[in-house]
N, CA and C of each residue as an Amber inpcrd file, in Angstrom:
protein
   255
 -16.6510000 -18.9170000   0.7900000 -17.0850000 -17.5660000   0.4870000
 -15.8460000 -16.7160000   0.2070000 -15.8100000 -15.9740000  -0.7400000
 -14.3630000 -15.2360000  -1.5460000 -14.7260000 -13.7650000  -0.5460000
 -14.1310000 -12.6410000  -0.9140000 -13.9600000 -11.6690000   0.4270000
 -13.8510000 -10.7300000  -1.2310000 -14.9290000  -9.9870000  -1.1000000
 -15.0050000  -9.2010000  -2.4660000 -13.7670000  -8.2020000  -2.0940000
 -12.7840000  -7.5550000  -2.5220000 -11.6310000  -6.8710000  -2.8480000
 -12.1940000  -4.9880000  -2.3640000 -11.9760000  -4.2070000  -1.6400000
 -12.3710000  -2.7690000  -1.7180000 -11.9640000  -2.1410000  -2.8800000
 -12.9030000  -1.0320000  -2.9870000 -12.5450000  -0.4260000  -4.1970000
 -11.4400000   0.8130000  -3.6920000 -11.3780000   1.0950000  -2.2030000
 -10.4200000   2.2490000  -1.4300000  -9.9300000   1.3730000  -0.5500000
  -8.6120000   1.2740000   0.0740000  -7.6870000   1.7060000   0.5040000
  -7.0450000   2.1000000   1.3810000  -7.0580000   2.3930000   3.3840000
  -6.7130000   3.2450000   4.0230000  -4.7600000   2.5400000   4.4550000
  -4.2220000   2.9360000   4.8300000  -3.0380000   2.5910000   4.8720000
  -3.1040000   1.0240000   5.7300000  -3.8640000   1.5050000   6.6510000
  -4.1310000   0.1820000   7.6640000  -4.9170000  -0.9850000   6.9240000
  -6.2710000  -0.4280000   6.1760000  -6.2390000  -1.4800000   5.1720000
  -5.4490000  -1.9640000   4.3000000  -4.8800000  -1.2830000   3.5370000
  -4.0710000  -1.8200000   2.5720000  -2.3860000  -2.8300000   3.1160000
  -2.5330000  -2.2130000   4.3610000  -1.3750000  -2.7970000   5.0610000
  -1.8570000  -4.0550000   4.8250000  -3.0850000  -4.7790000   5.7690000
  -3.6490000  -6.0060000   6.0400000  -4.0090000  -6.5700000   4.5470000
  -4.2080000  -6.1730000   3.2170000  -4.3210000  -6.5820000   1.8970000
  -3.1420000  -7.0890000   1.4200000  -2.0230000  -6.3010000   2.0170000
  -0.8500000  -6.9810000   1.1450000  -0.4460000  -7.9140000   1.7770000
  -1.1910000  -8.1670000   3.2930000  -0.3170000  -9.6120000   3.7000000
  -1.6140000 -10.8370000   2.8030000  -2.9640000 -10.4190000   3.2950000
  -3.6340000 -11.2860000   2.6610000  -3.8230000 -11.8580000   1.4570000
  -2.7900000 -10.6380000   0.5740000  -2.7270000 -11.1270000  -1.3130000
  -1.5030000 -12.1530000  -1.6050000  -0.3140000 -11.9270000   0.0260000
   0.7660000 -12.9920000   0.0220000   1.6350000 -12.1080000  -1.0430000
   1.5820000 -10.6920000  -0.7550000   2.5100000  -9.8530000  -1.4360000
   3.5470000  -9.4460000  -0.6180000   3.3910000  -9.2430000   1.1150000
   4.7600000  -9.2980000   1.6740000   4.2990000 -10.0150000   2.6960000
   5.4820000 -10.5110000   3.3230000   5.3610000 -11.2750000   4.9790000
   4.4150000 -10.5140000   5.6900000   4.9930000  -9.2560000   6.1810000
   4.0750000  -8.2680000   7.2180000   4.3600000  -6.9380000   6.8160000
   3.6920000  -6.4010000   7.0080000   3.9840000  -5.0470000   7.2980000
   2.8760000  -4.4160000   7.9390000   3.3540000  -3.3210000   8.5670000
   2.5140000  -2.1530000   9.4430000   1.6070000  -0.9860000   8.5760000
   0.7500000  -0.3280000   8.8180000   0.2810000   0.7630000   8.5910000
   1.3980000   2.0660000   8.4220000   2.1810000   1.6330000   9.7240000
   3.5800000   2.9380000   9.5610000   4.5740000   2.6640000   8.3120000
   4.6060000   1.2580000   8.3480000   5.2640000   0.8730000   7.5630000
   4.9640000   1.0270000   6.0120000   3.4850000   1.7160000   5.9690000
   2.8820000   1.5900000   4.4920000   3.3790000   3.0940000   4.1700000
   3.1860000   3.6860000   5.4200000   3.5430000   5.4030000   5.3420000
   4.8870000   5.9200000   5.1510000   5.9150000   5.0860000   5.9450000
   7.2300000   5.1780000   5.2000000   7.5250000   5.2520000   3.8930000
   6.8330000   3.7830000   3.4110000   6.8100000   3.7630000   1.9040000
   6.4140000   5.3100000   0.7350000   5.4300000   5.1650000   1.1080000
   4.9720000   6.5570000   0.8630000   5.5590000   7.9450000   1.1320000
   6.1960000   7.8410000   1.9770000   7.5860000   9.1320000   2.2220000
   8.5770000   8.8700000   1.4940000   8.9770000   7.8100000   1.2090000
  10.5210000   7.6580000   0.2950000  10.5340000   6.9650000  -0.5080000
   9.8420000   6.3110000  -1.3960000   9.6370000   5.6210000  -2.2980000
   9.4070000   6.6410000  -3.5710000  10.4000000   6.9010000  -4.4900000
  10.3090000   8.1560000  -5.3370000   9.2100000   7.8790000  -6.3470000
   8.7150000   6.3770000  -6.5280000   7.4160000   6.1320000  -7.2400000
   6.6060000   5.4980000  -7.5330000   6.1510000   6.1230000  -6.0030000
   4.7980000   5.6070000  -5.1160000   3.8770000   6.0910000  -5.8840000
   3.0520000   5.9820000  -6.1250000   1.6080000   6.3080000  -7.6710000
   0.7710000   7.1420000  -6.7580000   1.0430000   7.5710000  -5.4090000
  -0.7070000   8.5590000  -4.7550000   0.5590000   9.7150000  -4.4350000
  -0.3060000  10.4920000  -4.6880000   0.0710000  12.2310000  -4.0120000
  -0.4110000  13.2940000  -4.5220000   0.4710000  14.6340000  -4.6930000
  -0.3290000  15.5240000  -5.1920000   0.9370000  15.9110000  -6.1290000
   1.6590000  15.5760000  -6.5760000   2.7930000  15.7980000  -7.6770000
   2.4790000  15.3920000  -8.8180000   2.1370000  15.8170000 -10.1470000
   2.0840000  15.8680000 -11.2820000   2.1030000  14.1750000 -11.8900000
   1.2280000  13.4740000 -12.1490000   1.0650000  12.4110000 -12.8180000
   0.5230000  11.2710000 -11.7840000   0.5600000  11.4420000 -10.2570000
   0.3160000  10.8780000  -9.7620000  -1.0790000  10.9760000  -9.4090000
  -1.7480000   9.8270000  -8.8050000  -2.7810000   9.3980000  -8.1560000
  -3.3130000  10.1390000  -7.0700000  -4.5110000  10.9890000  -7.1900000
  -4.7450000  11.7370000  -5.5700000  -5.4060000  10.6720000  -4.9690000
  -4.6170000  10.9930000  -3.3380000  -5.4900000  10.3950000  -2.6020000
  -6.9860000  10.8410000  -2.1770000  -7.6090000  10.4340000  -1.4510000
  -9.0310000  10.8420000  -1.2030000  -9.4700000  10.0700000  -0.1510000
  -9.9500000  12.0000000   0.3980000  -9.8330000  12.0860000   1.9200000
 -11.6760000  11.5210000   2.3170000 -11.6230000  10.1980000   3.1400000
 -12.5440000  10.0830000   3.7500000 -12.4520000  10.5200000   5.0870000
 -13.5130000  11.3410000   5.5510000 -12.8370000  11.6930000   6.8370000
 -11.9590000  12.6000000   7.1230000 -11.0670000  11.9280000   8.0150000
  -9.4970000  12.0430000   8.8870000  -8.6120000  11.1400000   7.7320000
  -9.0750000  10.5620000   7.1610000  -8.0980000   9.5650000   6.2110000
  -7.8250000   9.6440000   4.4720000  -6.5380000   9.3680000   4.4330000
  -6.2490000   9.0800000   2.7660000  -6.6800000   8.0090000   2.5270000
  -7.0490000   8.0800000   1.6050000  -7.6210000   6.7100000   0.5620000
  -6.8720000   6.1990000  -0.3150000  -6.5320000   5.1690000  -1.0080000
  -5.7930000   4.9380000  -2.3470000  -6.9280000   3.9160000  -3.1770000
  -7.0420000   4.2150000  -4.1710000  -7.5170000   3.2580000  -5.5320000
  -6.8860000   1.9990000  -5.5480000  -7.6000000   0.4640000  -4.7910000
  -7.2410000  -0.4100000  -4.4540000  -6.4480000  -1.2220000  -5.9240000
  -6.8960000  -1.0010000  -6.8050000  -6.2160000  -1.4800000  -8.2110000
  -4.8190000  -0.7490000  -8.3090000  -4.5270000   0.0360000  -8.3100000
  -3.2630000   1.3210000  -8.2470000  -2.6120000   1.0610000  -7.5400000
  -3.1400000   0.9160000  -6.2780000  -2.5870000  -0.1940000  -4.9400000
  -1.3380000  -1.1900000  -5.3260000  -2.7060000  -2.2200000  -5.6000000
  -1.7560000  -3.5470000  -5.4950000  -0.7310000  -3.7530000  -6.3970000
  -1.0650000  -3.0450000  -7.7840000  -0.1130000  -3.0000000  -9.3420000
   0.9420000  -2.6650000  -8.2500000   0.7040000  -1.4010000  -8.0640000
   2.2810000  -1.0130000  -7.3950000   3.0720000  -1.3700000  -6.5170000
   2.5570000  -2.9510000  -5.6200000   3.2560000  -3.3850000  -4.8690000
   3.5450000  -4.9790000  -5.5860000   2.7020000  -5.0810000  -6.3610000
   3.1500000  -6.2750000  -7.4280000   4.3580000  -6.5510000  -8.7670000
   4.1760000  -5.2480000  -8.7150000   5.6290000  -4.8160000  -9.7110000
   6.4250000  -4.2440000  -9.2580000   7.7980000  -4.6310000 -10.0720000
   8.7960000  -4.8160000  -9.3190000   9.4840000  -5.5830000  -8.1650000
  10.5840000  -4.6310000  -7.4860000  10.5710000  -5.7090000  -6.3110000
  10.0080000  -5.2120000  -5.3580000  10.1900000  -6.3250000  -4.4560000
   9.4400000  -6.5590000  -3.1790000   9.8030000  -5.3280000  -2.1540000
   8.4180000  -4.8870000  -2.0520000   8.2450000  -3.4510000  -0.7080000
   7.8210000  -3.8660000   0.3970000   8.2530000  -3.5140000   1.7850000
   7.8780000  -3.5440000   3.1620000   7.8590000  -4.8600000   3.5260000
   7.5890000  -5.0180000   4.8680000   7.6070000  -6.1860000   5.6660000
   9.0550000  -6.0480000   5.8260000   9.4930000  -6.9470000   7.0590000
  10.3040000  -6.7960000   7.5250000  11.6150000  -7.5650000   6.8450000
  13.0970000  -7.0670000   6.8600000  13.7990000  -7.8530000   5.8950000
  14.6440000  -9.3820000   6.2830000  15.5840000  -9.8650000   5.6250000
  15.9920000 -11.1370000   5.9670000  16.3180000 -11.3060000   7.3420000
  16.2940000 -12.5210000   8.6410000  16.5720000 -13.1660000   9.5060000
  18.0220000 -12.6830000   9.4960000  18.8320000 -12.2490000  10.2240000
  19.7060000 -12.0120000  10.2080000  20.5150000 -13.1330000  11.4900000
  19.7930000 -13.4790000  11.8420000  20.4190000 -14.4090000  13.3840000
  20.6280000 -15.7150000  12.5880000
């Protein structure tokens, strides 16, 4: 049985999507929100060309297609970095 894809988004979801698409090792929910603080082009916000989020609730949403493009292109975002030991 395939796991139909959401059409939204919450950080915590999308956290758990990018490990399950095998787009990064791990990453956190905080860790999705960092991204989203300093990443100069992150595709959701309220700045001119970008993607609004959408508030269910207490929560931002992101457009699960918009999503993944943007963690599929380019290089590799979040999860934790090389073994250093």
């Amino acid at each position: 049985m395939t796991r139909k894809t959401p059409t939204f988004v919450t950080f915590t979801t999308g956290a758990q999507l990018l490990i399950n698409e095998g787009l990064v090792e791990s990453i956190t929910p905080d860790g999705l929100r960092y991204i989203a603080r300093k990443a100069k082009d992150w595709p959701f916000g309220d700045k001119p060309g970008r993607h609004p989020y959408v508030m269910v609730g207490n929560a931002r949403t992101m457009e699960t297609g918009v999503f993944l493009a943007y963690f599929k292109a380019g290089p590799p975002r979040g999860g934790r970095g090389p073994n250093k030991s």
